[in-house]
LOTI-370171 format. One record per residue: residue number from 1; x negated, y, z of N, C-alpha, C, CB in turn; residue in one letter. Coordinates in nm, 4 decimals. Glycine has a CB too. Layout:
BEGIN
{rec NUM {X Y Z} {X Y Z} {X Y Z} {X Y Z} 'a'}
...
END
This chain:
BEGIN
{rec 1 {-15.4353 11.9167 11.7998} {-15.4815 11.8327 11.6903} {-15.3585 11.7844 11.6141} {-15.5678 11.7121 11.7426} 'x'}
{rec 2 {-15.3415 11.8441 11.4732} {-15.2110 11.7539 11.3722} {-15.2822 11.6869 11.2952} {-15.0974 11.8395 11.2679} 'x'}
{rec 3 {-15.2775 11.5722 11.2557} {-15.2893 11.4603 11.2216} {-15.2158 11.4440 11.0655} {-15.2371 11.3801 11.3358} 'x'}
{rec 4 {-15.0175 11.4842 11.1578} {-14.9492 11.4210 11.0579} {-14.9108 11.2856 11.0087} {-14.9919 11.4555 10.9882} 'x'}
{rec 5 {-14.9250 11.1763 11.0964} {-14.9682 11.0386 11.1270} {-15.0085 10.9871 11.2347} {-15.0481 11.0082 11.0667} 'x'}
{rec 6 {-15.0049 10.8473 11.2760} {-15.0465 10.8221 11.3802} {-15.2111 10.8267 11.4042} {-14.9874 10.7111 11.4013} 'x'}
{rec 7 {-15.2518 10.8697 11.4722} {-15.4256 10.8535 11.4870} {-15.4514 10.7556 11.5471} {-15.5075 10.9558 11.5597} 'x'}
{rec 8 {-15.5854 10.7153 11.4916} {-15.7107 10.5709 11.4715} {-15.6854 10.5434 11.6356} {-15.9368 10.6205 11.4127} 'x'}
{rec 9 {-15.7269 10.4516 11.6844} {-15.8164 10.4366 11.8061} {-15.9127 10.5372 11.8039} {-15.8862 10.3042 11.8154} 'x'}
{rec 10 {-15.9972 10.5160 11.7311} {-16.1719 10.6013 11.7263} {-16.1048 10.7317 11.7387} {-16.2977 10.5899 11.5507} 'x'}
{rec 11 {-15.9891 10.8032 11.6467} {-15.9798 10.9674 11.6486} {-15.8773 10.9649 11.8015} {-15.8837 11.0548 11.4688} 'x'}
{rec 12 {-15.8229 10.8797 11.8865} {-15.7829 10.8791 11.9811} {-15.9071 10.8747 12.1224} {-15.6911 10.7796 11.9569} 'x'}
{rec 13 {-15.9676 10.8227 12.0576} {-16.1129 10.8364 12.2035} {-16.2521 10.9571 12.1549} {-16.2268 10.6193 12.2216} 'x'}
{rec 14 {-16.2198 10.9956 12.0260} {-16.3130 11.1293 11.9879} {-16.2371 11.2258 12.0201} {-16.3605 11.1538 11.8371} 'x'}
{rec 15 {-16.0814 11.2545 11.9928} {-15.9751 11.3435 12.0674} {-16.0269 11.3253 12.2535} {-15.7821 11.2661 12.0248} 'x'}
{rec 16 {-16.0047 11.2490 12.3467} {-16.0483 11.2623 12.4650} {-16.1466 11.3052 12.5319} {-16.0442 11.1959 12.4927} 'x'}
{rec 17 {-16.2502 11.2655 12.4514} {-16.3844 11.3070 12.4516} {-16.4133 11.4919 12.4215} {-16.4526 11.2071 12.3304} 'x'}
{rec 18 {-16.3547 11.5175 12.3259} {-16.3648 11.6890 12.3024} {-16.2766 11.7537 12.4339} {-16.2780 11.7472 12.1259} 'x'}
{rec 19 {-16.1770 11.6838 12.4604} {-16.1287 11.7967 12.5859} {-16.2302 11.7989 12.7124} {-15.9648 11.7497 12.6562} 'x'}
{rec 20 {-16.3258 11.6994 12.7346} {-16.3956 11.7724 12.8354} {-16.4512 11.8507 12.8075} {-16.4631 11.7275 12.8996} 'x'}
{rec 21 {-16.4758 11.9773 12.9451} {-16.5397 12.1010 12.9041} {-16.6961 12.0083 12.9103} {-16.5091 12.2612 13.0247} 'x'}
{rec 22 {-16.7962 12.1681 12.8478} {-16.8956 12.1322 12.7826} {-16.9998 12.1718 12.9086} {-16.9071 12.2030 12.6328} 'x'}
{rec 23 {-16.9715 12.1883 13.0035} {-17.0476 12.2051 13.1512} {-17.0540 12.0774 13.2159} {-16.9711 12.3070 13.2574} 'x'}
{rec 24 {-16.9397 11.9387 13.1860} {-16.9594 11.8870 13.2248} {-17.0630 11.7708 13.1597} {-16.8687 11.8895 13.2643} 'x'}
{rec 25 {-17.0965 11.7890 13.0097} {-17.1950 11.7043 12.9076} {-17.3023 11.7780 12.9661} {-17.1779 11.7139 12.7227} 'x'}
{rec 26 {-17.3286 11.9362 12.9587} {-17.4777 11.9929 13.0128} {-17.5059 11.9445 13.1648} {-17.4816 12.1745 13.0127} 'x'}
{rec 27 {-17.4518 11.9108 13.2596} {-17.4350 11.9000 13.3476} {-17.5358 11.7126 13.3407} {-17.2744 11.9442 13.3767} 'x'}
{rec 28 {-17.4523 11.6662 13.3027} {-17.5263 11.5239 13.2534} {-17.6468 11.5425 13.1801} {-17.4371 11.4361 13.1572} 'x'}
{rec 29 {-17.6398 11.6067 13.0789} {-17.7379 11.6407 13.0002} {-17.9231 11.6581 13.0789} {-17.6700 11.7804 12.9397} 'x'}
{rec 30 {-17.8755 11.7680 13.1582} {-17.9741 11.7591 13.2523} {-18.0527 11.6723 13.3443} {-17.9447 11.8108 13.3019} 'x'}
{rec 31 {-17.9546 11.5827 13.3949} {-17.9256 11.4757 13.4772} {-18.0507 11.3661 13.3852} {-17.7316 11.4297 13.4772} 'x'}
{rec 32 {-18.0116 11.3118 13.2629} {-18.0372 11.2420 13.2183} {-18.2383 11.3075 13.2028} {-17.9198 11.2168 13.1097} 'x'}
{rec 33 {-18.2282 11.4212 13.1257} {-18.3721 11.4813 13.1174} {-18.4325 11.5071 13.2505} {-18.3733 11.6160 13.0403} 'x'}
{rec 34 {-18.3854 11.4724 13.3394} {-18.4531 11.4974 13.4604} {-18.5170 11.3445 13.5008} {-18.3432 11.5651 13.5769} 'x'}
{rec 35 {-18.3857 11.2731 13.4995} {-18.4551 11.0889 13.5738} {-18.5111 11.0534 13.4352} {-18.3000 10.9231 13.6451} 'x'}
{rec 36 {-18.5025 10.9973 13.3024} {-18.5192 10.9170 13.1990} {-18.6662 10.9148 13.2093} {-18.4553 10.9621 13.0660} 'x'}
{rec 37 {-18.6465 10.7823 13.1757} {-18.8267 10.7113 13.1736} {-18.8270 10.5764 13.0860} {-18.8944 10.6519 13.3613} 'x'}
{rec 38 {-18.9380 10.5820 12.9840} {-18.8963 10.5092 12.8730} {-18.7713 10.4565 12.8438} {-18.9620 10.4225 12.8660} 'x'}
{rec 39 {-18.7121 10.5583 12.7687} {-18.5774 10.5782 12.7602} {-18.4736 10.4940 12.7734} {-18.5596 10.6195 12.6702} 'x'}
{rec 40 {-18.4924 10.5039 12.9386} {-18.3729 10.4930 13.0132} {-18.4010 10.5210 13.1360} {-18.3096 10.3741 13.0069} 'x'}
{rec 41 {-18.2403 10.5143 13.1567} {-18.2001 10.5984 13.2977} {-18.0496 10.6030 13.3605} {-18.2315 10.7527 13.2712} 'x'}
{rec 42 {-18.0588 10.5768 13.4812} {-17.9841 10.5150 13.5634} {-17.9075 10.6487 13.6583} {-18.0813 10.4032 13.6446} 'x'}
{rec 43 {-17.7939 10.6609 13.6539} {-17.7394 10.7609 13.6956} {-17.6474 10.7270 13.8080} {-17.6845 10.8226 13.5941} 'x'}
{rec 44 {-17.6745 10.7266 13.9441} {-17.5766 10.6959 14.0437} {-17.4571 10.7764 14.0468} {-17.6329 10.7025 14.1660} 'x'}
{rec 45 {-17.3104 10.7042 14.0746} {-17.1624 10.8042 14.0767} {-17.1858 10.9053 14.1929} {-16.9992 10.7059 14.1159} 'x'}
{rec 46 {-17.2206 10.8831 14.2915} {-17.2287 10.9676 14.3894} {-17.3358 11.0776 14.3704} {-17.2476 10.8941 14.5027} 'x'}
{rec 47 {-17.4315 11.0853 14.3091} {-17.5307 11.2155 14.2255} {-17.4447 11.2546 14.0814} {-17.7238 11.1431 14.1682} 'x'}
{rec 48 {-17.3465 11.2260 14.0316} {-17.2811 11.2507 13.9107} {-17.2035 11.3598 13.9754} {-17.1997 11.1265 13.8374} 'x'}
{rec 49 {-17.1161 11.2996 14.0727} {-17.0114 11.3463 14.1085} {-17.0658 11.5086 14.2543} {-16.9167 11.1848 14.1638} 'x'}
{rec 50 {-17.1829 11.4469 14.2725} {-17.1764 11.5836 14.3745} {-17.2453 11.6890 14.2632} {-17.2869 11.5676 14.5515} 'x'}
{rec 51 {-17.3418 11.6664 14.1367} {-17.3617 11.7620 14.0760} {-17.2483 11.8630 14.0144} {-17.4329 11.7145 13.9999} 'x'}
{rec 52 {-17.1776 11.7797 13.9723} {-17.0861 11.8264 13.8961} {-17.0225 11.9532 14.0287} {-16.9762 11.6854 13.8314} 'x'}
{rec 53 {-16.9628 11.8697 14.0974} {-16.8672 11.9883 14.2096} {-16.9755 12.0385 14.2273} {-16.7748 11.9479 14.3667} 'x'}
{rec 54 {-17.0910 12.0993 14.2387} {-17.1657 12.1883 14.2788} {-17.1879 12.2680 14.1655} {-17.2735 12.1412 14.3397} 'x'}
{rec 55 {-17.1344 12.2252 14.0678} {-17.1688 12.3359 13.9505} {-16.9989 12.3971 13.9091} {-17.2649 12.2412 13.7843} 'x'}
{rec 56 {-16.9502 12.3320 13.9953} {-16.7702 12.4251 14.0066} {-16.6469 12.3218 13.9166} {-16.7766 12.6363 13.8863} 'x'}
{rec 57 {-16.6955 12.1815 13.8832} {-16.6171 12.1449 13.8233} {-16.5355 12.0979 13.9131} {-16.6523 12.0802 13.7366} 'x'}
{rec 58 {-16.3885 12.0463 13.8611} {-16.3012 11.9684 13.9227} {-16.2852 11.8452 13.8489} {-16.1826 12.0341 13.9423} 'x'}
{rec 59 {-16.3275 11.7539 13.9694} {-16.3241 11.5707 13.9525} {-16.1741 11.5552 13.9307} {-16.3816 11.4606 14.1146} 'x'}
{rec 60 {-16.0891 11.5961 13.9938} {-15.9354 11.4823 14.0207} {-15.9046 11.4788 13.8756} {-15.7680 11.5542 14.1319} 'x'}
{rec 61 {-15.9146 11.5741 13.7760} {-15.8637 11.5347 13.6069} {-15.9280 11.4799 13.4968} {-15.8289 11.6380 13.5393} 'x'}
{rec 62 {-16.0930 11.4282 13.5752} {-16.1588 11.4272 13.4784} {-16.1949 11.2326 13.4968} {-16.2867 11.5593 13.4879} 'x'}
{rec 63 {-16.2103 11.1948 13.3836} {-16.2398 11.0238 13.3822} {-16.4224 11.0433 13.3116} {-16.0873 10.9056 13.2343} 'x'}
{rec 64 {-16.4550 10.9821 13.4641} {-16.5953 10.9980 13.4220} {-16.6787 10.8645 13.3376} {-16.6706 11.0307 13.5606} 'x'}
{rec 65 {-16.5440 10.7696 13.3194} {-16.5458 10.6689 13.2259} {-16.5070 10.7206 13.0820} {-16.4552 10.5610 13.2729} 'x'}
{rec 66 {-16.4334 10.8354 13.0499} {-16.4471 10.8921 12.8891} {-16.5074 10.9984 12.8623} {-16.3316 10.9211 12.8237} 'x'}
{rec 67 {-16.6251 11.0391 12.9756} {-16.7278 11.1247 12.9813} {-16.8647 11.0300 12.9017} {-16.7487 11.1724 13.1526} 'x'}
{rec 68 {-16.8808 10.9670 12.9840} {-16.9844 10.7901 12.9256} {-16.9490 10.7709 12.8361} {-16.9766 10.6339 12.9889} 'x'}
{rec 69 {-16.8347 10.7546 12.7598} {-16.7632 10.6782 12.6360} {-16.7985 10.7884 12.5487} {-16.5850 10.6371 12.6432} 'x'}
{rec 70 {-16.8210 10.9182 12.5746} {-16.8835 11.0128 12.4756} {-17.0444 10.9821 12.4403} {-16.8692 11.1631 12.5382} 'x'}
{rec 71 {-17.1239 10.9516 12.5498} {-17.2420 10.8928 12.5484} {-17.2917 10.7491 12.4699} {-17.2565 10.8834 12.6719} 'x'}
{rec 72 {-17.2118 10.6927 12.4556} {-17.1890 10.5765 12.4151} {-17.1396 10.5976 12.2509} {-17.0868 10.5093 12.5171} 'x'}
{rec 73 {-17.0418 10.6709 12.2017} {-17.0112 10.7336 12.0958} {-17.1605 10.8139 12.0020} {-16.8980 10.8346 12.1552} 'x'}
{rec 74 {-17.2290 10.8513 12.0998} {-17.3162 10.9368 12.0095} {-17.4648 10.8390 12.0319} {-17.3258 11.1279 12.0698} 'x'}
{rec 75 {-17.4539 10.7566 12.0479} {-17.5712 10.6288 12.0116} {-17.6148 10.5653 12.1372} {-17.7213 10.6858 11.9340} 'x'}
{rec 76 {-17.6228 10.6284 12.2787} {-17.6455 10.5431 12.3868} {-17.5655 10.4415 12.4033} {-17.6458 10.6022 12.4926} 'x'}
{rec 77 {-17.6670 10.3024 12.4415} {-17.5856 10.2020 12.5120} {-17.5860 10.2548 12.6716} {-17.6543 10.0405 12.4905} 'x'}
{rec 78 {-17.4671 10.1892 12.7453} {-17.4409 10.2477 12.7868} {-17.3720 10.1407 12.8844} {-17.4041 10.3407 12.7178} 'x'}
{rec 79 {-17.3820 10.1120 13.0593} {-17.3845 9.9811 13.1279} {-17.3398 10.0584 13.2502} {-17.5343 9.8845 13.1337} 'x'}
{rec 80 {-17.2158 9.9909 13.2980} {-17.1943 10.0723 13.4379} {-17.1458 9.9194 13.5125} {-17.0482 10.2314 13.4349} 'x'}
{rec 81 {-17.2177 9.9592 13.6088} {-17.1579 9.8004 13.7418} {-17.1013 9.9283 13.8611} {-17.3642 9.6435 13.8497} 'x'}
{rec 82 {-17.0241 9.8373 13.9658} {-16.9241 9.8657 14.0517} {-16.9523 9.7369 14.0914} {-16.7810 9.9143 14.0088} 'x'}
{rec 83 {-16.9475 9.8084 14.2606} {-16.9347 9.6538 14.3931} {-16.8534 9.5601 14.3275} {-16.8400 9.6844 14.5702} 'x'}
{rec 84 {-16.8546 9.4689 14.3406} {-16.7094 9.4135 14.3487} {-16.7030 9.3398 14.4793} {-16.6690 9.3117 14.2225} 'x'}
{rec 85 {-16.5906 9.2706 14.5118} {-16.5289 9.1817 14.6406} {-16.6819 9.1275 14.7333} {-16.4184 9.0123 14.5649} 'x'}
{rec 86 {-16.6439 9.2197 14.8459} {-16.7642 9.1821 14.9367} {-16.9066 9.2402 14.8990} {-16.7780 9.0276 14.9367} 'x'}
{rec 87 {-16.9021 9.3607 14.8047} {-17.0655 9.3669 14.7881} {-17.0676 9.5172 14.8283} {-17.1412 9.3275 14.6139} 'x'}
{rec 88 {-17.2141 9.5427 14.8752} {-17.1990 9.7115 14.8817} {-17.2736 9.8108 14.8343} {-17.2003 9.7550 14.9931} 'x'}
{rec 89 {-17.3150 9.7709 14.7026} {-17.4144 9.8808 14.6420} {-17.3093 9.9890 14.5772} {-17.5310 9.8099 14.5126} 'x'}
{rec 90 {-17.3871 10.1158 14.5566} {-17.3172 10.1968 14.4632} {-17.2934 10.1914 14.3174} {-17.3621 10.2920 14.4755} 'x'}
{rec 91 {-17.1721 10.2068 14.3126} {-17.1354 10.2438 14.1586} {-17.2919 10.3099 14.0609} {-16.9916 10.3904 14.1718} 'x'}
{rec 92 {-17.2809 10.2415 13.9528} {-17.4114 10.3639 13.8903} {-17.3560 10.3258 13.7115} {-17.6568 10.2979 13.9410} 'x'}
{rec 93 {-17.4301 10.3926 13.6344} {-17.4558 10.3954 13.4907} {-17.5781 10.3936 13.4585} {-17.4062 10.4955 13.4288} 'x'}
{rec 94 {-17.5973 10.3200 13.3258} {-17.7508 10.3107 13.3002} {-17.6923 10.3210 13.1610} {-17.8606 10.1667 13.3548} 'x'}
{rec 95 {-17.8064 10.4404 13.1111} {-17.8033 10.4580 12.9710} {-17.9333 10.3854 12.9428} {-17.7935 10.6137 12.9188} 'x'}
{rec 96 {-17.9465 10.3501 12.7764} {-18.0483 10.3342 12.7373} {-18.0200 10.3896 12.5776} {-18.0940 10.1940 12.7712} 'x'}
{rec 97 {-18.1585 10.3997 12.5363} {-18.1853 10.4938 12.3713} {-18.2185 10.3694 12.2858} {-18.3490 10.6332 12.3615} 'x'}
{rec 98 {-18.2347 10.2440 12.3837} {-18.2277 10.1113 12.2283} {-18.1997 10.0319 12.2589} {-18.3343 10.0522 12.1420} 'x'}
END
């Protein structure tokens, strides 16, 4: 990507967003058309992450926080909680369409 200038924030997180491959958006893609129910839907890290390696991707390079931030970019809101100190549910994401 030349520019020729420094780039935006926005063309700095739409730049991040295009380098993931596009197996890993279909990959979600599916995910989402499979659970969604009045549009929304809740995606646990541990079903993100074993789909994906089962469809041949590799996790260690990929930020599945500027995977979401693409989701979020193209009109989903878009809500992720993590345990914090002392708690033990799983990581998840919840999209919603309004």
């Amino acid at each position: 990507m030349s520019v020729g200038r420094p780039m935006t924030p926005e063309e700095a997180g739409a730049y991040s967003v295009e380098a993931i491959p596009s197996i890993v958006f279909d990959t979600i893609n599916e995910m989402i058309a499979e659970k969604m129910t009045r549009g929304n839907v809740t995606l646990m890290i541990s079903d993100v992450r074993n789909r994906l390696r089962g469809k041949g991707v590799a996790l260690e390079n990929l930020s599945l926080a500027t995977v979401f931030d693409g989701y979020k970019r193209n009109g989903w809101k878009v809500y992720y909680d993590a345990p914090g100190y002392n708690e033990t549910y799983e990581a998840y994401w919840r999209l919603s369409s309004s």
